[in-house]
N, C-alpha and C positions, 0 to 999 in steps of 0.2 A: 755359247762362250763369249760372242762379241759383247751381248749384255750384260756380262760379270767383269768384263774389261773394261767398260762406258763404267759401271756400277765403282768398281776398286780406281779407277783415273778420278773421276770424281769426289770419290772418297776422301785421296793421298790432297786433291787440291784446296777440299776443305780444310782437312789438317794444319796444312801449308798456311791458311788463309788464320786462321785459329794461331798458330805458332807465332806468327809474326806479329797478330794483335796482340798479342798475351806481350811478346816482349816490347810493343809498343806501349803498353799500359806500363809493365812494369819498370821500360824508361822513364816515363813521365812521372810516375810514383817516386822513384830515386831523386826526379830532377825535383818535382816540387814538394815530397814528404820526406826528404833523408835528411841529413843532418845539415845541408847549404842553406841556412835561415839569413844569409844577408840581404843589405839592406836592397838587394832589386829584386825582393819581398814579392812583388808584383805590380807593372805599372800602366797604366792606361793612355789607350790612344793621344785622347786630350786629359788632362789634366784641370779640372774647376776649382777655383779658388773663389770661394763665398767672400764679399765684402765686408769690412770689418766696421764695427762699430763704435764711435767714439761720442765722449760728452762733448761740449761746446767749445774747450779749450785746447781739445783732442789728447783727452786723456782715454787709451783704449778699454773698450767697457765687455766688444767680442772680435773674435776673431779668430779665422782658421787656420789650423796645425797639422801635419801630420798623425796620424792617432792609427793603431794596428788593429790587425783581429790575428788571433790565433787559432788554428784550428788542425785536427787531425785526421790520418788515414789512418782505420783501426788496423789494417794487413800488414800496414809496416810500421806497426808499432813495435819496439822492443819491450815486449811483454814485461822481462822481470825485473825491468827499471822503472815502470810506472808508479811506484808508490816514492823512489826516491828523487824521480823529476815533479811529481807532485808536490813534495815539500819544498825541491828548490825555488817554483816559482810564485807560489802560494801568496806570500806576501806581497811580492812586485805585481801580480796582475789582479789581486784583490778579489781571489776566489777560494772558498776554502779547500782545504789541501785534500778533504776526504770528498767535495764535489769534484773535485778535481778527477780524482781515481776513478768516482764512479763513471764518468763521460768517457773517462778512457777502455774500463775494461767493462763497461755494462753493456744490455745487451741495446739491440738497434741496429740504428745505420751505421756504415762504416763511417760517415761523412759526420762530423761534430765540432764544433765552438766549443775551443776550453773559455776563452772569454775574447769580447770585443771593444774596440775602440781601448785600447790601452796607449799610453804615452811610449813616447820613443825610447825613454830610459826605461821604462817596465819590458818594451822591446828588446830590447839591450839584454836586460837581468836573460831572460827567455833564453836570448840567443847562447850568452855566456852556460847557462842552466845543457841545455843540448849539448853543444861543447863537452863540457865536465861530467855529462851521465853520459854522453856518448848514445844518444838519443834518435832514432828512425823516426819516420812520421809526422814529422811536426812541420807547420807552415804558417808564416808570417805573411798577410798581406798589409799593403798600404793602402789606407782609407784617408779622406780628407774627413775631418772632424772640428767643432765647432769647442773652443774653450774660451770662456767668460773670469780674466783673471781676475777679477774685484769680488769673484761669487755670486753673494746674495747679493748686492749692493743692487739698489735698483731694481728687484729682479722683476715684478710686474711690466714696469715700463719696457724694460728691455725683451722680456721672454725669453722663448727656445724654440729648440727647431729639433725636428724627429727626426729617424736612422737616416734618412732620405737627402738629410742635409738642408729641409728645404724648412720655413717658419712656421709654428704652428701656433705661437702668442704673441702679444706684443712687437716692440718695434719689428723683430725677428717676423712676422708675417704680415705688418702693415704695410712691414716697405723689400718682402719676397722680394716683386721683380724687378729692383732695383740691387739688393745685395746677392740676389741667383747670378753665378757666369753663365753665357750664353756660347755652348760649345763649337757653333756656327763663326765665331767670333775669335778663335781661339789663332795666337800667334806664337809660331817654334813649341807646339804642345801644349800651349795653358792659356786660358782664358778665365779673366779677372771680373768681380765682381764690383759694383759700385761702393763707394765708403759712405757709410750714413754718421750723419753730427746730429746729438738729439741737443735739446734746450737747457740739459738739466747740466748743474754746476756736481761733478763730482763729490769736489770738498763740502759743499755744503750739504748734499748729500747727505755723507759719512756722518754728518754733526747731526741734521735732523733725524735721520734714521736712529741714531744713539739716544737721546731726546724721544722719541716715540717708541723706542723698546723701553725705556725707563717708562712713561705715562702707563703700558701694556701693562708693565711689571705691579707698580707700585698700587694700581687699580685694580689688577686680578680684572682688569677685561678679556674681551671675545677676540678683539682686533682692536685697531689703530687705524686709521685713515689721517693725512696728509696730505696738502697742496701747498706750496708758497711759487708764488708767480710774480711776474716784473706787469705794474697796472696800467701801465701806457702799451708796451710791447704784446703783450698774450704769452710771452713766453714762461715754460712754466721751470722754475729753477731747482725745486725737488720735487717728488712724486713718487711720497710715501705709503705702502699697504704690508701692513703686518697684521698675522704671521707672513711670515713669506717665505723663499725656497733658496735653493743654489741649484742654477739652471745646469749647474755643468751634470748634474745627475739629478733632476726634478723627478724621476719616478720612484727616487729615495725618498720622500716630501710627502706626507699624507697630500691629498688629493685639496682638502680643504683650504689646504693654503696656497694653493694658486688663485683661489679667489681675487683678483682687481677691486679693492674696495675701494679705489678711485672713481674709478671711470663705467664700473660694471655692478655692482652692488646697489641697490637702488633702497631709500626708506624714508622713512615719511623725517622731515628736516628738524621738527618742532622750533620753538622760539626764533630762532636765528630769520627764520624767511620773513617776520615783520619785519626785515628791513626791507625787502620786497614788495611783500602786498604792502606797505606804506606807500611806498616808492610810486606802488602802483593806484592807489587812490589817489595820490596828489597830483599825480602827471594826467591824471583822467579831468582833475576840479574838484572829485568829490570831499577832497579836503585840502588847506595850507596849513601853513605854519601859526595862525590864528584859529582852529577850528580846536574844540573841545569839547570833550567829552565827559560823561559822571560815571566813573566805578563805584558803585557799594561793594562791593563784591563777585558779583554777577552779572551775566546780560541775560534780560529779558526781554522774547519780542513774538509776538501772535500772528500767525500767519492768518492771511485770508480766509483761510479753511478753519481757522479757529485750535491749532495745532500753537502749540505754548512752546516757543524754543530758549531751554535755559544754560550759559554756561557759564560755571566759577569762575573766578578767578582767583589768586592766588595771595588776592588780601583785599583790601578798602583803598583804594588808592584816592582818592576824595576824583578832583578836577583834573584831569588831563590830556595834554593836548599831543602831537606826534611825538616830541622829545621825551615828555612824561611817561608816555606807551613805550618808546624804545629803552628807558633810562629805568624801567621797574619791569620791564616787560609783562605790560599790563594785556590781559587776556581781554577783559569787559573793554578795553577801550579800542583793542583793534576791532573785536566786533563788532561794535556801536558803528565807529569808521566804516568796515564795509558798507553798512545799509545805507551811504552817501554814492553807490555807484550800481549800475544796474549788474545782473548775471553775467551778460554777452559780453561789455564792454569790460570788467574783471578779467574773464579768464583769457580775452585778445590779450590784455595788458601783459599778464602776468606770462604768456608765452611769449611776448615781446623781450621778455627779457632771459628770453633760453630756456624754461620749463616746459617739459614735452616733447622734446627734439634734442637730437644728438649735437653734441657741442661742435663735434670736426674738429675734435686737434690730433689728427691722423693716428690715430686708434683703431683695431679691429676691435669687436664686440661690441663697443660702446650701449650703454643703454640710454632710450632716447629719457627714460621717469613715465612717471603718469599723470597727468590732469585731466579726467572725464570730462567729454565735454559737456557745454549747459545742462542739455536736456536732460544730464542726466541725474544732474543736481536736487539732494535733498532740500528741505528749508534751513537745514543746519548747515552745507555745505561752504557758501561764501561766510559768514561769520569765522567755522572750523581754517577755511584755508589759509585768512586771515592771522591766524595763530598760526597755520604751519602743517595742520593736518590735513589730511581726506588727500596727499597728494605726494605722488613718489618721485625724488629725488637723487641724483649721485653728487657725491664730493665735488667734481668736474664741473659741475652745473652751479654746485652753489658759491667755487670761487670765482666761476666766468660771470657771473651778473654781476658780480660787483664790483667790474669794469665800469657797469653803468655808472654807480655812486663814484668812482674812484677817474673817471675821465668826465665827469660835466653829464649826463647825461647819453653818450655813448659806450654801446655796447662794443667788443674787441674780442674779438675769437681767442681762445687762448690755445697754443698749438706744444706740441712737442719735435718740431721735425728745424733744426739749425741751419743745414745747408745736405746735400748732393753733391760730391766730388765722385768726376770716374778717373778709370785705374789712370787713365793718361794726365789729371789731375785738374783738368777742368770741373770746375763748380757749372754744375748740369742743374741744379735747383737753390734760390735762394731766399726761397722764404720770408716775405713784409710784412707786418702788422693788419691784420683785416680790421678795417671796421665794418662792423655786420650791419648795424642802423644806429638811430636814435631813437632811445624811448622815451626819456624824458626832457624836461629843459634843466638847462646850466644850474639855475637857481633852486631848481627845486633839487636836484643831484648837492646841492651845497648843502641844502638843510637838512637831507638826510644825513648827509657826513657827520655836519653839525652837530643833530641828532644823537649818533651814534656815541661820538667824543661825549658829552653829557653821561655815557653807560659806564666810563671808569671813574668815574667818580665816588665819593664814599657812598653815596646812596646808590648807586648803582649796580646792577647786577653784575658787571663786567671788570669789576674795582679790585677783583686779585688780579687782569691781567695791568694796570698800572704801571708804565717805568715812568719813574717821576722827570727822567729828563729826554723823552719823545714823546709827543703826542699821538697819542693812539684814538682811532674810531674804531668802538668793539660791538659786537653783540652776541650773547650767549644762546644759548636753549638747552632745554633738556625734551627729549620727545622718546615718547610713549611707544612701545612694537607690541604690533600685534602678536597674539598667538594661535597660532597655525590650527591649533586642536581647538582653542574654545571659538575662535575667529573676533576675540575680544582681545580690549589693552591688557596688556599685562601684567600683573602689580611686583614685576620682579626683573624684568628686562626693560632696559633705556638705552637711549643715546644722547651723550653729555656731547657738546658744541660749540663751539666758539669761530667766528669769524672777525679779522682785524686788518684795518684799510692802515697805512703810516710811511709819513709824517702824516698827521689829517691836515697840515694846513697843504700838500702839493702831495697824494699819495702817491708812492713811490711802488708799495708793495701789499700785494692781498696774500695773506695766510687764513686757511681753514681748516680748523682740525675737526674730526670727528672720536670721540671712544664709542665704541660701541661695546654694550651690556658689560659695563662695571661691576665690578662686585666688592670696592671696599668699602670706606668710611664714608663714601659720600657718590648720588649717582648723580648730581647736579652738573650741567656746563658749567654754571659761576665757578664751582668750587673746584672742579679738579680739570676741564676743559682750558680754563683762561689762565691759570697759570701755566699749563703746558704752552699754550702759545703766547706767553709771555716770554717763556724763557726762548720761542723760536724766534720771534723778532727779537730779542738781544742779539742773538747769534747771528741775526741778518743782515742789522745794524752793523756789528762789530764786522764784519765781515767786509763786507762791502761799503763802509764808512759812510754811513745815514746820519746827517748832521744832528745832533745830541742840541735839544732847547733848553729851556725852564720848564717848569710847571705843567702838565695839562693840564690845559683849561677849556671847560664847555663854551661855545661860542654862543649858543641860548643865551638870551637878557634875561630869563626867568619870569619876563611880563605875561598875563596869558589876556589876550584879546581877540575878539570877533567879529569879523566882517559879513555882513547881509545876513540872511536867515543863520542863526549858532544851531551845532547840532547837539546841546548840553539837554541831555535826557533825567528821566528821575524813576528808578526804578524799584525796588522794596523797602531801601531807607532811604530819609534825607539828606541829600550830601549838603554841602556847606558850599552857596551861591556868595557867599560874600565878595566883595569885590569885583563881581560883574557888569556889566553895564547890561542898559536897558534892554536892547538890539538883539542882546543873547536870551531873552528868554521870551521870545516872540515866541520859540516854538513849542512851549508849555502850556501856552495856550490854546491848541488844538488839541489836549488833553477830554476828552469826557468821563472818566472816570475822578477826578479829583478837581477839585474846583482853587483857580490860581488868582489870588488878591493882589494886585501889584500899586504901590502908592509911591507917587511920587517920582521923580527923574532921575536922570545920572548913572549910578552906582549902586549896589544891595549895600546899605548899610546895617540892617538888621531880616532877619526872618526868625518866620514860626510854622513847623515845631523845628528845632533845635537839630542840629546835624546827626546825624546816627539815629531819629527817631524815626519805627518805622510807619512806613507809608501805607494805609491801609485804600480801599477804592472808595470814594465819598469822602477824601479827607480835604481841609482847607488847606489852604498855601500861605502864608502872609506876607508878603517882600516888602520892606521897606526902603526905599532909594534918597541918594542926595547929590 
């Protein structure tokens, strides 16, 4: 009997134990699933408040709000009202009214998210909704939540941040542990995050983004890409990528357009980078502003190995010397150019001036591009890269070199980060202009500018982007994308381009656009590239009151003259030497294939055969001089 007494005591005190949970639960059910959905929803020990983010004038770009979740207990739910609290809050929390029903009466957990992160007034609707149906089960908590009220504005630059609250793109996780609170830190409950100031101008923003969805539009492109930056500072004042998203809900957004075609998108630049590799042979010696060269149409050049390397070019452009290559953007004559410098001392150059490496204007992802190095260079390669090819590129990269042209010869980091302010309002970081190095000299940085200014001209590729009362230094490209499936150019996807230094005579400001794979009337940079960034430097001009001149005018004298050995080649027709001096065709005569007559002093005043005739191997030359 004593063991049925142990056995029934033990029993009664399980029950006991049992009784009192049960009504322990179903306290806490009442308290947090009955109808009390006010606002002390739920609150946390400490309270974090993420750092908010602003443009440079501190106009707010993000910043954190209160934001709910709602969620149910299916046991105390009021069964035969679920279809008409569904409908009341349907709208307000932006779930549909039959998803709605089914979370509430389908099978599962009891535990479920009708929806998260909603606003405080959708909060509200909710609370009111319970009220009025007279509603069990339902619970509001408070979440801190990230809202970006500009939207898309920006939204590359700026990013997002996951459930977690913490950065997962953009400025949003370049500068995490700076805009994270650190709970450790927390005063009367809350502890506040750092305030980030990025570089970019709001307003101008708004205008170039408007501007670059019209080029999108009008073009039937893939994307947009945008930079416009201040040329002394580095700072970058918009930083455009379309398509693009609205961070406040980016998993609404195909996937596609979170792409950074700034700073992360990488492809080969075409035309535009001879002002580069110019940049970069002059600064090396291997050519000035007196060095010229002969297009017929093509370069031709025989390797050691007896490997024949041929490439078009894009007309006859007779004689030309740096201005002439940047102002027709002559193919035959940057590659001629190249073969004045060796492999090694090229591609030092050309990563001198920020290809191959990450820019560092405090970006996560950033792509560093690609330049292989020497070794691993074809016979085609320095001629190709010379034009722009055989080497991968970001927007970022292409408007940060030309700092070089745009400050004398030094390079200048271009950044996106303004200043650091913590909650107590101290500026914790404030951000100077870097100068990275020097790649070239003052002088030769002029005559590339110089150069460039010649490209709006009537004859020039760059002559839609023209404002007749600033002086613009431009240069275009159009370049070729490969295709993934054949691993060849494509004869249907491009990238049109345009880069512009202005004023050129003190620049002030580098804009670089890119379209990429156009599909209307025209897939050329001249044509549809340089007027879009014509009309962004109006807007940057007008904006920020960039002094309005006369005329542009090329600063070129149009003379073409050559100092010590000329690098004036002659390759399957005869170009037309007239006008040369003697000095320039010394090196024709190390020819063994063609034999070169040269009579008399001074100046070519006559030759034979005739310009345009062509050049066969064993043919005569005739120069006549005075």
């Amino acid at each position: 009997m004593s063991i049925d007494r142990r056995f029934i005591r033990h029993y009664i005190i399980l029950v006991a134990i049992i009784i009192v949970a049960s009504a322990t639960l179903v306290r806490y059910g009442r308290l947090a699933f009955g109808t009390d959905v006010s606002p002390s929803r739920s609150a946390a020990r400490v309270v974090t408040i993420r750092g908010p983010i602003y443009d440079r004038d501190g106009r707010l770009l993000a910043v954190d709000t209160d934001l709910y979740d709602v969620s149910i207990w299916k046991p105390s739910l009021s069964g035969d009202k679920v279809p008409e609290f569904a409908s009341a809050i349907a709208d307000a929390v932006g779930v549909d009214e039959s998803e709605l029903t089914s979370k509430m009466v389908g099978d599962g957990s009891d535990f479920a998210y009708l929806a998260r992160r909603i606003s405080g007034d959708a909060a509200n609707a909710v609370e009111r909704a319970v009220a009025a149906v007279d509603m069990n089960g339902i619970r509001l908590d408070r979440v801190s939540g990230r809202v970006y009220p500009e939207r898309d504005l920006a939204a590359h630059l700026i990013g997002f941040v996951g459930t977690e609250n913490r950065g997962l793109s953009g400025a949003e996780a370049a500068f995490d542990d700076e805009l994270a609170a650190d709970p450790e830190k927390a005063k009367s409950g809350y502890s506040y995050g750092d305030a980030v100031y990025l570089t970019i101008d709001a307003d101008l923003q708004f205008r170039l983004e408007a501007l670059a969805g019209d080029a999108l539009e009008k073009n039937s492109a893939e994307a947009v890409a945008l930079v416009a930056m201040e040329a002394k500072t580095g700072r970058i004042l918009a930083y455009v990528s379309l398509p693009d998203f609205d961070p406040n809900d980016f998993l609404a957004s195909d996937r596609s357009t979170w792409t950074d075609r700034v700073a992360i998108y990488a492809y080969e630049p075409g035309s535009v980078f001879k002002v580069y590799s110019m940049g970069s042979l002059m600064a090396l010696g291997g050519i000035d502003d007196r060095s010229v060269f002969v297009c017929d149409g093509r370069y031709e050049h025989v390797m050691p190995s007896g490997e024949e390397i041929v490439i078009k070019c894009l007309g006859s452009h007779g004689l030309v010397d740096v201005t002439k290559i940047l102002e027709y953007s002559c193919n035959a004559g940057a590659a001629y150019a190249s073969d004045t410098v060796s492999t090694i001392d090229f591609y030092a150059k050309l990563r001198e001036f920020g290809f191959g490496e990450r820019v560092g204007a405090d970006l996560t992802g950033e792509s560093p591009g690609l330049i292989r190095r020497p070794e691993e260079w074809s016979g085609r390669t320095k001629p190709t890269l010379a034009m722009g090819q055989e080497l991968l590129v970001t927007a970022l990269q292409m408007a940060g070199a030309a700092t070089v042209i745009a400050n004398e010869g030094v390079l200048v980091r271009p950044r996106t980060l303004e200043k650091i302010v913590g909650s107590d309002g101290s500026t914790l970081d404030d951000p100077q202009p870097i100068t990275v190095r020097r790649v070239m000299e003052a002088n030769e940085a002029r005559t590339i500018l110089g150069s460039m200014e010649a490209a709006v001209l009537a004859t020039g590729t760059g002559h839609r982007a023209r404002i007749d009362d600033l002086r613009m230094s431009v240069k275009t490209g159009t370049a070729q994308v490969i295709d993934p499936r054949t691993r060849r150019y494509s004869e249907d996807n491009f990238i049109a381009s345009t880069i512009a230094l202005f004023p050129s005579e003190e620049p002030e400001y580098i804009v670089y656009a890119a379209i990429f794979n156009p599909k209307g009337s025209s897939t050329y940079g001249g044509r549809i590239a340089a007027p879009f960034v014509k009309d962004v430097a109006n807007v940057i001009a007008d904006l920020y009151g960039v002094a309005r001149s006369g005329s542009a005018t090329a600063t070129h004298s149009g003379r073409v003259s050559v100092a010590g050995v000329d690098s004036v080649r002659i390759g399957g027709t005869m170009p037309d030497l007239r006008g040369l001096p003697k000095r320039s065709l010394t090196a024709l005569l190390s020819r063994e294939d063609i034999v070169v007559e040269i009579e008399g002093d001074g100046w070519v005043r006559e030759q034979s055969p005739a310009p345009g005739t062509p050049v066969e191997p064993g043919s005569t030359i005739t120069l006549r001089l005075e």
